[in-house]
VEXDREN-2710 file (C-alpha; in Angstrom, 1 decimal):
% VEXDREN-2710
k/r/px/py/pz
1/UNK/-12.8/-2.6/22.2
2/UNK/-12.0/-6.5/22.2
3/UNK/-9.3/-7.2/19.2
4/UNK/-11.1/-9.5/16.6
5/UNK/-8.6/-12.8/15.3
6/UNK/-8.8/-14.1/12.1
7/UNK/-7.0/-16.0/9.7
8/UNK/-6.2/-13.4/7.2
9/UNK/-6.7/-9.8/6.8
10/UNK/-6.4/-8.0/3.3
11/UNK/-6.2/-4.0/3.0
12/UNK/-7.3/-2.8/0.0
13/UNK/-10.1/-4.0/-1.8
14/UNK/-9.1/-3.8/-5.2
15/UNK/-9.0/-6.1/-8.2
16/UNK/-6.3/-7.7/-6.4
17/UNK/-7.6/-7.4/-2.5
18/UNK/-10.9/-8.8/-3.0
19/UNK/-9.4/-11.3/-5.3
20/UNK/-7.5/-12.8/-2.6
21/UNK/-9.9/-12.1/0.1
22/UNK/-12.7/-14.4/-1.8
23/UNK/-10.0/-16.9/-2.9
24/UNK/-8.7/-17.5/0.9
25/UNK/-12.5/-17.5/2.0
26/UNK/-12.9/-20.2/-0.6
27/UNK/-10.3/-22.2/1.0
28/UNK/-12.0/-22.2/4.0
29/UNK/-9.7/-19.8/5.5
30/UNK/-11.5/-16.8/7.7
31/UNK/-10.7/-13.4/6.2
32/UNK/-11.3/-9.1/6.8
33/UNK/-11.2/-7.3/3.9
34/UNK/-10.1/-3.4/4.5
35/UNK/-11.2/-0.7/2.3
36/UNK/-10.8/2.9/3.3
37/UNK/-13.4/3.9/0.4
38/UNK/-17.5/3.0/1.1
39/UNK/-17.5/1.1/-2.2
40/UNK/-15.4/-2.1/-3.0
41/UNK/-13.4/-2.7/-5.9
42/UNK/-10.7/-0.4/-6.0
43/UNK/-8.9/2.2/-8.5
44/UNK/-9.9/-0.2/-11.2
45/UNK/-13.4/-0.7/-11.1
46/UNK/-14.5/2.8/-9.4
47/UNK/-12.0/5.4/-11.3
48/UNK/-9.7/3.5/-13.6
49/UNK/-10.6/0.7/-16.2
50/UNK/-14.0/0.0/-16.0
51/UNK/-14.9/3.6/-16.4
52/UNK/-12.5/4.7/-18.8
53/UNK/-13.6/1.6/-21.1
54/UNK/-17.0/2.8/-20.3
55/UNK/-16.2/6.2/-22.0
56/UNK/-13.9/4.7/-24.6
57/UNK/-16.9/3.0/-25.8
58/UNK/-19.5/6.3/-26.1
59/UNK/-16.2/7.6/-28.2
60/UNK/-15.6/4.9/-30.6
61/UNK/-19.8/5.1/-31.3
62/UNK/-19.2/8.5/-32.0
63/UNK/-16.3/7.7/-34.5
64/UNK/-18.2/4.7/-36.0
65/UNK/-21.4/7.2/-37.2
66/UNK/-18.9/9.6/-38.0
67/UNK/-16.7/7.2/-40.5
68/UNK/-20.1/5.6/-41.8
69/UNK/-20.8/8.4/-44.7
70/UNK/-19.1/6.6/-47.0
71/UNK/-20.8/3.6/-47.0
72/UNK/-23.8/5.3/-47.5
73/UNK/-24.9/6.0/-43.7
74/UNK/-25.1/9.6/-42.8
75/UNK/-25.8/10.3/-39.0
76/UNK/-26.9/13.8/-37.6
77/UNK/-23.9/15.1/-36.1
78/UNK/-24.0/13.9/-32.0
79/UNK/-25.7/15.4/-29.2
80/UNK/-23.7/15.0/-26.1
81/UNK/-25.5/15.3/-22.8
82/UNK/-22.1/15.3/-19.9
83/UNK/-24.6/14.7/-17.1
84/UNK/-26.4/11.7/-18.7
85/UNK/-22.7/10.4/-19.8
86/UNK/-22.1/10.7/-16.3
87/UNK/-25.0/8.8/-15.0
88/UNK/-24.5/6.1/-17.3
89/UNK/-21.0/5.5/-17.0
90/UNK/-21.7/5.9/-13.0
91/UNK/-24.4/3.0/-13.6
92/UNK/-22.0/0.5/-14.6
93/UNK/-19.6/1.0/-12.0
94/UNK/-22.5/0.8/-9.5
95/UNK/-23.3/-2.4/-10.6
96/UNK/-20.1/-3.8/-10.2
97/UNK/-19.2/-2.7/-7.0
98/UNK/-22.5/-3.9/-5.7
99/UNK/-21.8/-7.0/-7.2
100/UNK/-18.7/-7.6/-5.1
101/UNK/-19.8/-6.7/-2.0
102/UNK/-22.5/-9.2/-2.7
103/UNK/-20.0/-11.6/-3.1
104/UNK/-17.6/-10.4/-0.4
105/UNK/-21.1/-11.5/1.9
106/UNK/-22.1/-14.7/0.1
107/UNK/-18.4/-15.6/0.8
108/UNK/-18.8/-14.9/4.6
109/UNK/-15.7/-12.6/4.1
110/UNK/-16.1/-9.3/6.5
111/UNK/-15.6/-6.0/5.3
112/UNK/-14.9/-3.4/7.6
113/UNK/-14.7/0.4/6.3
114/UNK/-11.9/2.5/7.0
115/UNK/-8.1/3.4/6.9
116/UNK/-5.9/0.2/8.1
117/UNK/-3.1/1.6/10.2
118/UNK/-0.3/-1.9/10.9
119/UNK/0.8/-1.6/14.7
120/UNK/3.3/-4.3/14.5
121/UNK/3.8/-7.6/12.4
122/UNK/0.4/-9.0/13.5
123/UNK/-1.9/-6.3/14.8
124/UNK/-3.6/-3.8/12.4
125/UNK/-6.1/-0.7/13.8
126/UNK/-8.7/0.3/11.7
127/UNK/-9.6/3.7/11.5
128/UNK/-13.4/3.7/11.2
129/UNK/-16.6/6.6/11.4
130/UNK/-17.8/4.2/14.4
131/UNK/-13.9/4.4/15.9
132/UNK/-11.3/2.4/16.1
133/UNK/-11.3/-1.4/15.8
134/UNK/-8.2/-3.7/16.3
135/UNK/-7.5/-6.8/14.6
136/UNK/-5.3/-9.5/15.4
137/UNK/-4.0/-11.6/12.5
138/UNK/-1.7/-14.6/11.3
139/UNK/-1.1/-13.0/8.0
140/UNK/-1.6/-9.8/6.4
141/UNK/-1.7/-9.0/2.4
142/UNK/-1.3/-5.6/1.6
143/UNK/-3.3/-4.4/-2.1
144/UNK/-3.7/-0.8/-1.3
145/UNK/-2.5/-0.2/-5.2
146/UNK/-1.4/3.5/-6.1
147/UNK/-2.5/6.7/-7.2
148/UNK/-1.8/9.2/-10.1
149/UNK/1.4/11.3/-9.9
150/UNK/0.7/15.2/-9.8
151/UNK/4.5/17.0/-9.6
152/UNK/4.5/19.4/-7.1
153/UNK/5.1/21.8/-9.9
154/UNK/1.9/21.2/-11.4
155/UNK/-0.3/21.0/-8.1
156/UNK/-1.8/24.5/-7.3
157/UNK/-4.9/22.8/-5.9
158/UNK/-6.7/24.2/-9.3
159/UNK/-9.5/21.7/-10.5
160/UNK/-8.6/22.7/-14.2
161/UNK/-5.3/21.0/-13.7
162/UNK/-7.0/17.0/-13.9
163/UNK/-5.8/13.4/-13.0
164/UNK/-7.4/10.2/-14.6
165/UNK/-10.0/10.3/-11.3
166/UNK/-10.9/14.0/-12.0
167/UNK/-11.5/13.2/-16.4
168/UNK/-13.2/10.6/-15.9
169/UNK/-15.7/12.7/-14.0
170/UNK/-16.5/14.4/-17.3
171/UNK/-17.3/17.7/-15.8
172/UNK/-17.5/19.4/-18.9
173/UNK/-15.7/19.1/-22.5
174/UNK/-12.9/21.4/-22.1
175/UNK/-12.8/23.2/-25.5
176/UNK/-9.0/23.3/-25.4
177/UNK/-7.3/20.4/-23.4
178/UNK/-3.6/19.9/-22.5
179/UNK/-2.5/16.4/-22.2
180/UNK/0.8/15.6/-20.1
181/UNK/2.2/12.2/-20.7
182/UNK/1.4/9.9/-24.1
183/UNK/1.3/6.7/-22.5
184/UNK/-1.8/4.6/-22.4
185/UNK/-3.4/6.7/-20.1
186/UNK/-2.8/9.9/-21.8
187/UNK/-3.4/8.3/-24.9
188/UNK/-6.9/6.4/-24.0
189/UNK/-7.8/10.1/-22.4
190/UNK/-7.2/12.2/-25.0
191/UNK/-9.0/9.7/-27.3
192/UNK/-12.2/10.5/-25.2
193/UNK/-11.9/14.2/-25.2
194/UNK/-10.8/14.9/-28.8
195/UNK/-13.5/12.3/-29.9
196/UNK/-16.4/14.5/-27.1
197/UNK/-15.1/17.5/-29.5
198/UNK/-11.6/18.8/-27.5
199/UNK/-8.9/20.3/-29.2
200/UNK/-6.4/18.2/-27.6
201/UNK/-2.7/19.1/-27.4
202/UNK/-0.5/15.9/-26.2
203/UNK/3.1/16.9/-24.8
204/UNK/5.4/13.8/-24.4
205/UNK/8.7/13.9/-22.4
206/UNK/10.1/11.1/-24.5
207/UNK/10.3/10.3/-28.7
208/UNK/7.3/8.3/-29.2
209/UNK/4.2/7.4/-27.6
210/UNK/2.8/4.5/-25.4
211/UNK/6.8/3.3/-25.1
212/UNK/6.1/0.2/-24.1
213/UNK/4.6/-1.3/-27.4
214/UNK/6.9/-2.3/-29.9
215/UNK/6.8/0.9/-32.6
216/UNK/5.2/-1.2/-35.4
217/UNK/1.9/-1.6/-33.0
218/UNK/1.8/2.0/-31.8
219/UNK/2.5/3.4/-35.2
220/UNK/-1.6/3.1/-36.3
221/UNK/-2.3/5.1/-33.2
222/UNK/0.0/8.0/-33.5
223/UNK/-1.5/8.3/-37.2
224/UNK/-4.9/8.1/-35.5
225/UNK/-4.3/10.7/-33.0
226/UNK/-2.0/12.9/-35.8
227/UNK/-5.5/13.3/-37.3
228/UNK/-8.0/13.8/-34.7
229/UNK/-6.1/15.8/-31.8
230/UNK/-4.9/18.9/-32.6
231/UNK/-1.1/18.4/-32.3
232/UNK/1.2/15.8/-30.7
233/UNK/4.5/17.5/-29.3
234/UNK/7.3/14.8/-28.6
235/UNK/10.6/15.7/-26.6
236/UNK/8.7/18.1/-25.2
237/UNK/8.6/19.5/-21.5
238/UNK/5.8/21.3/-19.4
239/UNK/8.3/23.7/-17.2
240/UNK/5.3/25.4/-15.1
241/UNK/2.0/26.1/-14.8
242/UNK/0.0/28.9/-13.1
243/UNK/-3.8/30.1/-12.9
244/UNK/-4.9/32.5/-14.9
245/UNK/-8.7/33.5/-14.7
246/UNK/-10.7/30.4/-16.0
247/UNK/-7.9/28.5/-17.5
248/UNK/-4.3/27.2/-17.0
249/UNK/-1.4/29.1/-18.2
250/UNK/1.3/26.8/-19.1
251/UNK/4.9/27.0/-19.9
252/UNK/6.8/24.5/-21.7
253/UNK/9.8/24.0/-23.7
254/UNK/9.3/22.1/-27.5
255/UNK/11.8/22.1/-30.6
256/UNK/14.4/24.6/-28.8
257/UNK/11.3/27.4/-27.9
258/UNK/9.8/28.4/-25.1
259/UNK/6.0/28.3/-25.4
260/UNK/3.3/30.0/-23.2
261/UNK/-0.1/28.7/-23.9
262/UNK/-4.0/28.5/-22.3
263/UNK/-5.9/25.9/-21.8
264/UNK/-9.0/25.3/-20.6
265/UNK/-7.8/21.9/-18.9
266/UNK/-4.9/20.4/-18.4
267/UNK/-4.7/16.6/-17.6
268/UNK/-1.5/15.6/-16.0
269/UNK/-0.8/11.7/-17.2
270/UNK/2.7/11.1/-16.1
271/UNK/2.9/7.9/-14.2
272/UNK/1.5/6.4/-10.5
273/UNK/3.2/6.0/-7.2
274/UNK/2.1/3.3/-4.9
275/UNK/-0.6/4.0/-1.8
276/UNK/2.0/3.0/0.9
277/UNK/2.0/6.2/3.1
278/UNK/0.3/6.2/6.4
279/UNK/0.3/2.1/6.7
280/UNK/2.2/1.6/10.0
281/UNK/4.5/0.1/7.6
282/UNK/7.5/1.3/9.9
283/UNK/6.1/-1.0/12.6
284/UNK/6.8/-3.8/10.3
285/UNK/9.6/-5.3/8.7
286/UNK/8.4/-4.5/5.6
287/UNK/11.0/-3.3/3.2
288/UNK/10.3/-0.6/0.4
289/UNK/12.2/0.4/-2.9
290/UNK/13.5/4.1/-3.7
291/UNK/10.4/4.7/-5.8
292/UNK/7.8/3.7/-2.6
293/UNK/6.9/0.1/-3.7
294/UNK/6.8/-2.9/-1.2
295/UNK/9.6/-5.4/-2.3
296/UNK/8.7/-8.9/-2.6
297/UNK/9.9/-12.0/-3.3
298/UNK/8.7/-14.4/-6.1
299/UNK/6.1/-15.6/-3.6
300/UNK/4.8/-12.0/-3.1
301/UNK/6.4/-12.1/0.9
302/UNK/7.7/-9.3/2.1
303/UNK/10.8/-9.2/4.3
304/UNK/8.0/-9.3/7.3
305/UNK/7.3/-13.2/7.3
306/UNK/4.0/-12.1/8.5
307/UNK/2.7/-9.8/5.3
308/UNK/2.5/-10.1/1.6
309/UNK/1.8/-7.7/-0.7
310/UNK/0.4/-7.6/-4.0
311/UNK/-0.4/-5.5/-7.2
312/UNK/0.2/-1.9/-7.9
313/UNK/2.0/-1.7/-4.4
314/UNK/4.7/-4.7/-5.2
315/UNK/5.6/-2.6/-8.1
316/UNK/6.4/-4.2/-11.8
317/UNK/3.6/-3.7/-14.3
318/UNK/0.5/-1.5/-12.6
319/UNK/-2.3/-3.6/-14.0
320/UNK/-5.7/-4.8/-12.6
321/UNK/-5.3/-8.9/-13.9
322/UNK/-1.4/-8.8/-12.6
323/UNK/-2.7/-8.2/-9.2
324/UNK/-5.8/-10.7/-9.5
325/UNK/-2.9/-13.4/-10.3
326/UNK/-0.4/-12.2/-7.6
327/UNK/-3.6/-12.6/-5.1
328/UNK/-3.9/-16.1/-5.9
329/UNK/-0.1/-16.7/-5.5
330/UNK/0.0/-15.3/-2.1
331/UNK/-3.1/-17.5/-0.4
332/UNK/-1.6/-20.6/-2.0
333/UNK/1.2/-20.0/-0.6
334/UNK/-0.1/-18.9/2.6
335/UNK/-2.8/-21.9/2.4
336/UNK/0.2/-24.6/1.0
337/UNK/-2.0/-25.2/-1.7
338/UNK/1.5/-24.2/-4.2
339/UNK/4.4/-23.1/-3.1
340/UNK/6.0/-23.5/-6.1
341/UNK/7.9/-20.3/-8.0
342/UNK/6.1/-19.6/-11.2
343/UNK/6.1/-17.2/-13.6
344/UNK/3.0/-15.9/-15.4
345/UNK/2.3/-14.4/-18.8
346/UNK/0.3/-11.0/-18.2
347/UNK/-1.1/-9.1/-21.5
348/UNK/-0.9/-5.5/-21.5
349/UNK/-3.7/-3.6/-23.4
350/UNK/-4.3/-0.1/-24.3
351/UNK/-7.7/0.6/-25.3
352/UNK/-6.6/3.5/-27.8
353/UNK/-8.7/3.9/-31.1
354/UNK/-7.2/1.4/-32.7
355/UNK/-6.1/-0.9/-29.7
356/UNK/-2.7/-2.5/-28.8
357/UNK/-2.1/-5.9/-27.1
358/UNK/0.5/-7.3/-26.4
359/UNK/2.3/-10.5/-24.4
360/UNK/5.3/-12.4/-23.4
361/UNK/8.7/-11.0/-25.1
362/UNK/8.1/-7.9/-27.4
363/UNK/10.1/-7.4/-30.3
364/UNK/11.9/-4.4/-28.5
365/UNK/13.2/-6.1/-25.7
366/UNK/14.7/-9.3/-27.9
367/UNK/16.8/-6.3/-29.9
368/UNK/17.2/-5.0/-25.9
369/UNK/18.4/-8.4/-24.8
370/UNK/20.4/-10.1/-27.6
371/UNK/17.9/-12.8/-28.2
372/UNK/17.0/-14.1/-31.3
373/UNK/14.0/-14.4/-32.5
374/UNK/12.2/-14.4/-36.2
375/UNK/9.3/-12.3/-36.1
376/UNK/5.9/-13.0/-38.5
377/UNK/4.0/-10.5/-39.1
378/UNK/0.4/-10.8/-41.0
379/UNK/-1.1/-7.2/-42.0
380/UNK/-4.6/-6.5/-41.6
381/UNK/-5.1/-5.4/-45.1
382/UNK/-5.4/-9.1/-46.6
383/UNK/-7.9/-9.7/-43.7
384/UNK/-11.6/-10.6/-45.0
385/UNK/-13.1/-9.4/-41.6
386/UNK/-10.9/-5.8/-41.3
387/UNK/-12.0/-4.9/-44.9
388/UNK/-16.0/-5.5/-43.6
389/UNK/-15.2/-3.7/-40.3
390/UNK/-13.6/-0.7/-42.5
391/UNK/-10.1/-1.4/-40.1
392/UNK/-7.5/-2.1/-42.6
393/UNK/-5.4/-0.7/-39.8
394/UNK/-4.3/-3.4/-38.0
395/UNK/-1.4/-5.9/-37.2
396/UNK/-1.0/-9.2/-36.1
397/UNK/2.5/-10.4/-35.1
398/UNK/4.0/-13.7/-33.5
399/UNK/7.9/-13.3/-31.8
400/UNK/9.2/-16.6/-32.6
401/UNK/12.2/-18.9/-31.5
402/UNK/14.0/-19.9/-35.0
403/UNK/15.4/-23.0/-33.2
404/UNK/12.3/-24.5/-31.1
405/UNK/9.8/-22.3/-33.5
406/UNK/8.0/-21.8/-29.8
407/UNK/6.1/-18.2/-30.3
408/UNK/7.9/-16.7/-27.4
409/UNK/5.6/-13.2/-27.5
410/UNK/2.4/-11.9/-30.0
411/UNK/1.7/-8.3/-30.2
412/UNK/-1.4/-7.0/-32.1
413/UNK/-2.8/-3.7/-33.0
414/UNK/-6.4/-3.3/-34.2
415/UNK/-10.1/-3.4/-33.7
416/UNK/-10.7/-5.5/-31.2
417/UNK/-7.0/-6.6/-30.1
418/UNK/-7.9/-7.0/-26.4
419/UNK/-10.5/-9.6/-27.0
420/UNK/-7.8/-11.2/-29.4
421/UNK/-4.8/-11.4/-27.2
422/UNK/-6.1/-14.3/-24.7
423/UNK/-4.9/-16.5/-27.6
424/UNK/-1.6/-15.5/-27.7
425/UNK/-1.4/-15.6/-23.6
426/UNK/-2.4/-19.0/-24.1
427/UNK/-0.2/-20.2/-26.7
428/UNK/2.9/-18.4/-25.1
429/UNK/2.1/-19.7/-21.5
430/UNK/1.5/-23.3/-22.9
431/UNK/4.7/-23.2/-24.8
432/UNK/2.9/-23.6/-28.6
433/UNK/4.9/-24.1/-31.3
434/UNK/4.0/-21.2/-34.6
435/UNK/3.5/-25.0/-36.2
436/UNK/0.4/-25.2/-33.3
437/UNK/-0.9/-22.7/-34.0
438/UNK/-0.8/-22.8/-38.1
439/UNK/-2.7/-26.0/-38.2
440/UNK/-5.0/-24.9/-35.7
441/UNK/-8.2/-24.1/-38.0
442/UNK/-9.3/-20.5/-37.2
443/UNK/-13.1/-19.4/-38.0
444/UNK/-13.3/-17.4/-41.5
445/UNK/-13.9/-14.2/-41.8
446/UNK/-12.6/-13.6/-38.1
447/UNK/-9.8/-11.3/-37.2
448/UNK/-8.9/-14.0/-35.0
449/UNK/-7.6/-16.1/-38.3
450/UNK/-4.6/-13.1/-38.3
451/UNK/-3.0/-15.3/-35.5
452/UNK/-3.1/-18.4/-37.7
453/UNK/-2.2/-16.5/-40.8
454/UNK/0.8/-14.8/-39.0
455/UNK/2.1/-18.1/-38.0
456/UNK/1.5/-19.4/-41.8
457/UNK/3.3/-16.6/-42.7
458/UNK/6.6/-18.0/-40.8
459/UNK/6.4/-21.0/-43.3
460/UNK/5.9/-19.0/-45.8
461/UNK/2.5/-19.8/-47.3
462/UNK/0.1/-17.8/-45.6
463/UNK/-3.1/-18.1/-48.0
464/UNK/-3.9/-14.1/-47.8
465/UNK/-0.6/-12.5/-48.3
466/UNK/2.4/-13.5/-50.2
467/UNK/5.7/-14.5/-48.2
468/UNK/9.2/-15.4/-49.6
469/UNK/10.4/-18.2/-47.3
470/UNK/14.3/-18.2/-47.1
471/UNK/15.4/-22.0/-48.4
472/UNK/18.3/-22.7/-46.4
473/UNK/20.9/-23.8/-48.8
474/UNK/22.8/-27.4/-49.3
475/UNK/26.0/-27.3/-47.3
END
C-alpha cells in the first residue's frame, strides 16, 4: 500500500490529540489523527472525567434529598437502577465523542483507526482491521496519555479487583468496597460508591489525603468522608491480595497489625503510568524518563526534532486542560505562529463532595520553597450564598506577595469550587494585584464574592468577617 504524506500526524486522540489535530487543521496545516480506540476523545472523555463527573453528579442528588429533612423536605429514600445509571451516564459520553468526530470531519482532519507503530523519525504504520497503512510525515505529536497502575501484586486477572475504567462501569454496588489510594481519584470514587450505598474502606499509603491540596482545603473533605465511608486508614499498606469465592481477600498492615479482611471489591487507585509501550519509540530518538514518560523541552520537542509529545505522556501534572494547552504550544511552534517559552497557570480540581481547586503556588510549596508569602483567607461561614446553599463548609484563600501584594496562588474548597477557580487562574496569570481584585465589585449573594472578600480580608476590612490588620509601626 502507497505511504500517504501529510503535514502532521497526531497519535492519540485525547483531550490533548484532537486538540492539536483541529488547531493545526485550523492553521491550514493537513493533519491524521491516530486513535487505536473506535471512539475519539480519549481517557478523559470515554472513562475518566466526563464520566466520573457524570456519576459524581447522580451522588451529590442523592446527598442533597438526603440533607433536605431539615429544612422541611423529606424525600423517599432513593431507588437506584445500575443499568439505567449506566445508560445515562453512557449517553453523555456518546454525545461527546460523536461530537468530535464531527468536528475532526468538518475540520477536514482524517482519522484513521488503529495502533500507530513509529518506524523511524518520519514514517509511522498503522495497525488497522483493514491492514496496515503507512504514513509519511514532517512532524509527529505523540498524546497517547496513560493508564491506571495495577501492581503486579494486586493483578490476579479477578474483575473484583477494579481500576477507575472498571468503576466507572458501575457493574453493581459492591456492598463492601476496598479503596487503595486517597488521592482525587480514590477520593471522587469512593464518594460515588459510599454515596450508591457502599461501605467503603479507604487505605492510604501516606498521612493524609488528596496530598497535593494544601491541608486547610482538604480538611472539609476528610470530615466528609470520616462520616459517610466506613473508615479511612492512613499509613496504611495493602501487602497482598488473593481470591476467595466471590470476594477479595486482602492483607494489609495498619497501626502496627496485620489485618486480613473481605471485600466484595477492591478498587486499586494508586497512580497512572504513561501509554508509551509498543510505539516504535526505539526507532526514534525519542528520549524517556525512569518512570516511562517522554521528556520534553519547554516547547514540548522531544530529543527527535521530528516529534513532540504532549499531555499525560510528557509527564508533570496528568490532567485533561494541561494537555489541551500543551497541544496548542506544539502546533505554534511547529506552525511559527510562537515560538516563545511560556509558562501557563493550570488549576487542579477534585470533584470530592465538597470540591477543591486550586492554582498557581499553594501555600505548601511556599513553606516547601522558602518563599514568602501572606496568605488571606475568607471562611465560608460569613458567606450569604453558603448559608442558603446549607455549605458553611467552604474556604476561599488568596497566596499573596507582601512586597508586590500580586496574589501569586488561590486555593478554594467548597460547593461549586471548580466553576469558581477560572477567577483565580485569571488573576494569577494576569499578574492581579489582591488590591485588583478587592475593588473589583463581586455579585451579592454569590460564592464568587469569597474571592473579593478574601482579598478584603488582606487589608483588613473585609465587610463579612472581622480581621485585625497589623499597623506597621513608626521607625
Amino acid at each position: 500500500m502507497e505511504p500517504i504524506k501529510t503535514d502532521i500526524v497526531v497519535v492519540g486522540a485525547g483531550p490533548g490529540g484532537y486538540a492539536a489535530a483541529f488547531y493545526a487543521a485550523d492553521l491550514g496545516k493537513k493533519v491524521i489523527l491516530i486513535e487505536r480506540d473506535k471512539k475519539l476523545g480519549g481517557v478523559c472523555l470515554n472513562r475518566g472525567c466526563i464520566p466520573s463527573k457524570a456519576l459524581l453528579n447522580a451522588a451529590h442528588t442523592i446527598s442533597a434529598a438526603r440533607e433536605s429533612s431539615h429544612r422541611g423536605i423529606t424525600f423517599e429514600a432513593p431507588k437506584i437502577d445500575t443499568a439505567k445509571l449506566r445508560a445515562w451516564k453512557d449517553s453523555i459520553v456518546q454525545k461527546l465523542s460523536g461530537g468530535v468526530a464531527t468536528l475532526a470531519k468538518q475540520r477536514g482532519v482524517q482519522v484513521i483507526n488503529g495502533r500507530g507503530y513509529f518506524e523511524g523519525s518520519n514514517n509511522l504504520r498503522v495497525e488497522t482491521e483493514q491492514g496496515q497503512q503507512f504514513i509519511n510525515y514532517e512532524q509527529a505529536i505523540i498524546a497517547t496519555g496513560s493508564k491506571a497502575a495495577m501492581p503486579k501484586a494486586f493483578d490476579l486477572g479477578n474483575p473484583r479487583i477494579m481500576t477507575s475504567t472498571e468503576a466507572l462501569e458501575v457493574e453493581d454496588i459492591p456492598e463492601n468496597l476496598l479503596v487503595v489510594g486517597g488521592g482525587y481519584i480514590g477520593m471522587e470514587l469512593g464518594t460515588v460508591y459510599a454515596t450508591l450505598g457502599s461501605k467503603v474502606v479507604m487505605v492510604e499509603a501516606m498521612d493524609a489525603i488528596l496530598l497535593g491540596a494544601d491541608p486547610d482545603l482538604a480538611r472539609p473533605v476528610a470530615a466528609w468522608a470520616k462520616k459517610n465511608f466506613k473508615e479511612i486508614r492512613l499509613k496504611a499498606k495493602v501487602t497482598k491480595m488473593a481470591t476467595s469465592g466471590k470476594q477479595i481477600k486482602v492483607e494489609m498492615e495498619f497501626e502496627g497489625k496485620k489485618l486480613e479482611e473481605l471485600y466484595d471489591r477492591v478498587l486499586v487507585a494508586v497512580g497512572r503510568v504513561p501509554n508509551a509501550d509498543d510505539l516504535g519509540l526505539q526507532n526514534t530518538k525519542v528520549q524517556r524518563d525512569e518512570k516511562g514518560f517522554i521528556k520534553v523541552n519547554e516547547k514540548q520537542q522531544t530529543a527527535d526534532e521530528s516529534i513532540y509529545a504532549i499531555g499525560d505522556i510528557a509527564g508533570g501534572i496528568l490532567l485533561a486542560h494541561k494537555a489541551s494547552r500543551e497541544a496548542r504550544k506544539a502546533v505554534e511552534v511547529i506552525t511559527g505562529e510562537s515560538n516563545a517559552v511560556e509558562k501557563f497557570v493550570i488549576p487542579a480540581v477534585v470533584f470530592t463532595d465538597p470540591e477543591v481547586a486550586w492554582c498557581g503556588l499553594t501555600e505548601s510549596e511556599a513553606k516547601e520553597k522558602g518563599i514568602e508569602v501572606e496568605v488571606a483567607k475568607f471562611p465560608w461561614g460569613a458567606s450569604g450564598r453558603a448559608l442558603t446553599l446549607d455549605r458553611t463548609d467552604g474556604l476561599t484563600k488568596l497566596i499573596i506577595d507582601p512586597q508586590t501584594e500580586r496574589i501569586l496562588g488561590v486555593g478554594i474548597v467548597g460547593h461549586g469550587a471548580g466553576e469558581l477557580i477560572a477567577e483565580g487562574v485569571v488573576a494569577v496569570e494576569m499578574g492581579a494585584t489582591a488590591k485588583d481584585l478587592a475593588l473589583s465589585v463581586h455579585p451579592h449573594p454569590t460564592l464568587s464574592e469569597t474571592m473579593m472578600e478574601a482579598a478584603e480580608v488582606f487589608y483588613g476590612h473585609a465587610t463579612h468577617t472581622l480581621v485585625k490588620k497589623k499597623v506597621e509601626q513608626a521607625a
